[in-house]
N, C-alpha and C positions, 0 to 999 in steps of 0.2 A: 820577515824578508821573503823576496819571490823573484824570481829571475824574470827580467825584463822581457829578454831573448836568449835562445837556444840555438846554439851551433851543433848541429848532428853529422859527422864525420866519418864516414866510411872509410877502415883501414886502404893500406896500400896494397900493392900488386902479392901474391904468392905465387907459387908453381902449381899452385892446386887450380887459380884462377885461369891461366893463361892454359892449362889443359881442361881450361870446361870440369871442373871434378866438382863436386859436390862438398865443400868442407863440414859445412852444419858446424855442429861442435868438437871436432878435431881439433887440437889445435897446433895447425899450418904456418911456419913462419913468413915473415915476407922473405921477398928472394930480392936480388940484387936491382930488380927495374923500382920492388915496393918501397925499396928503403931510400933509392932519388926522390921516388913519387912522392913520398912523406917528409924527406929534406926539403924539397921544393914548397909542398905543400903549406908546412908549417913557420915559414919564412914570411909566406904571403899573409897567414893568418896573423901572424906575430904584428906586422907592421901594419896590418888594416881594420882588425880586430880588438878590441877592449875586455879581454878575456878577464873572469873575476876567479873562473875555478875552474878546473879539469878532471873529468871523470871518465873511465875507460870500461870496456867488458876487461874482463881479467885475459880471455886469451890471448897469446904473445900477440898474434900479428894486429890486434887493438892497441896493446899494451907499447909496440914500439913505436909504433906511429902516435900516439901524445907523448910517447916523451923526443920525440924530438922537436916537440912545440914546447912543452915543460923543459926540456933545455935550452931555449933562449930567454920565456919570459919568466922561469925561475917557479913557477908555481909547484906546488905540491902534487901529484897525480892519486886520486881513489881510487882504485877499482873495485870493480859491481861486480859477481857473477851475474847478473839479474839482467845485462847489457849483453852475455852472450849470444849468438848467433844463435837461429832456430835448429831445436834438437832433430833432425834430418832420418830421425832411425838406423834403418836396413839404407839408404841413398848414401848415406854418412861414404866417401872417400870414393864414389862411383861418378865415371863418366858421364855424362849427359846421356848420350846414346847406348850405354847400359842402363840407365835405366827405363829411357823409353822403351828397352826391349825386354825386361823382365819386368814390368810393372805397366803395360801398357794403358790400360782402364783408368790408375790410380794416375801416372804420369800425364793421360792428355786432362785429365779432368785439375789437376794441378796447373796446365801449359794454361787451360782456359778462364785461370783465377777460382775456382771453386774452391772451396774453406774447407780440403781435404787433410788430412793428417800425412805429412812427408815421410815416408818407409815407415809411417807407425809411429811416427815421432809427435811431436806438436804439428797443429794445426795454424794457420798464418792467424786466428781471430783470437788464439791462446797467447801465441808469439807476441802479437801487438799490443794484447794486454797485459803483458810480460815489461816490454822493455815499453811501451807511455806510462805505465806505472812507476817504474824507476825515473826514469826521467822527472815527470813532475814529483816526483820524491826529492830528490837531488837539484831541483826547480826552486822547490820548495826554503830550500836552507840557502840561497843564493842568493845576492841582491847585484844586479847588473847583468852581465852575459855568462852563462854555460856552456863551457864546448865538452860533446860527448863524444867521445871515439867509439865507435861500433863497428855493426858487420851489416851489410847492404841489404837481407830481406828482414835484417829485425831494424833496420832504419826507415823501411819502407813502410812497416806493418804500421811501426809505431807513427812517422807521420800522419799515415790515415786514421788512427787511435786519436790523434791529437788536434785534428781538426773535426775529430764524429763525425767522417768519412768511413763507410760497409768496408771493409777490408775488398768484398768483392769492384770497387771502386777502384782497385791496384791498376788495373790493365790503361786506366789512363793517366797513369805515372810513369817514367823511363826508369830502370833498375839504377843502382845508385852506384856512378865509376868510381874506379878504384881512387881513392886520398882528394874523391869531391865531398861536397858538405850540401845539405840543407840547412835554412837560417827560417826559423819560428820566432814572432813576437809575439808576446800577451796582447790580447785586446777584451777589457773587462775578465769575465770567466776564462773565456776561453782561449786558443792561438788561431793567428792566420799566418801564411805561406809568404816570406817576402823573395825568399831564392829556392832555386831548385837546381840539384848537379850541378852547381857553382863549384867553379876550382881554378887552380892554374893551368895553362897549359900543358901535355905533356905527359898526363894521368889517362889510362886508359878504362875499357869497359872489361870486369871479370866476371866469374861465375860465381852462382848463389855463394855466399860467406861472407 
């Protein structure tokens, strides 16, 4: 078996997003806009999608946004730790503009897409060989479509992991809004790109997590 296509799903909204904070691997619940985001979201997905299996990072704010897709079409939900968000270090729970000020050097060379290590944590070419690996793991055991709930730079890394796109390639990709999706089909070996930041209306744009 081998999954046709891949639905990659970026949680919904938290309070960490909407203040610019840095989650990494905290784990941040969604707040009251993330848990509509994902109502709505998963509505959409239910009636236009032919989902075969559902796999999540383990942290909550992954974790409830598939199940409120897994609670209409009834599927079983996994979770991966291997799906979590990039380990963020010392940046882990900080502002944006803290850390451009205490990590100047390390932050602009980050802003400019270089394959720097985040407060010490993973590095975005680690991260994306982190969660494309799970992915085509859980690919792997599927036969039809996978949707995966994640966090928006380990969905980003892995996209360009999964097309054999330089991670330094990011800077022409948009960050991935809060409870939008990418959609990947197989082609021979490899995937190509059918959608990007696809969602419903209504879903906005958060910070790394």
């Amino acid at each position: 078996m081998s999954a046709r296509r891949v639905v990659l799903w970026r949680h919904g909204r938290t309070a960490s997003n909407a203040q610019n904070r840095f989650q990494g691997q905290l784990d941040v619940p969604l707040d009251d806009v993330g848990r509509a985001q994902a109502a709505e979201a998963a509505a959409h997905l239910a009636a236009t999608t032919d989902v075969a299996a559902v796999v999540s990072s383990d942290l909550s704010r992954a974790v409830d946004t598939a199940r409120a897709l897994t609670a209409l079409t009834g599927h079983d939900l996994l979770q991966d730790p291997a799906l979590r968000e990039v380990d963020a270090g010392q940046w882990q729970g900080l502002l944006g503009e803290e850390i451009a000020r205490r990590w100047p050097v390390e932050h602009a060379a980050w802003r400019r897409g270089d394959d720097v290590r985040m407060g010490g944590g993973e590095s975005r070419g680690e991260l994306g060989l982190r969660v494309a690996s799970a992915v085509e793991r859980h690919a792997a055991a599927v036969e039809g479509t996978l949707l995966v709930a994640s966090h928006g730079a380990a969905l980003k890394t892995a996209v360009l992991r999964l097309l054999g796109l330089p991670v330094t390639a990011g800077g022409a990709f948009a960050g991935f809004r809060n409870c939008h999706w990418a959609v990947l089909a197989r082609r021979g070996e490899g995937w190509v790109l059918e959608e990007y930041n696809a969602g419903p209306a209504g879903a906005g744009v958060g910070a790394e997590g």
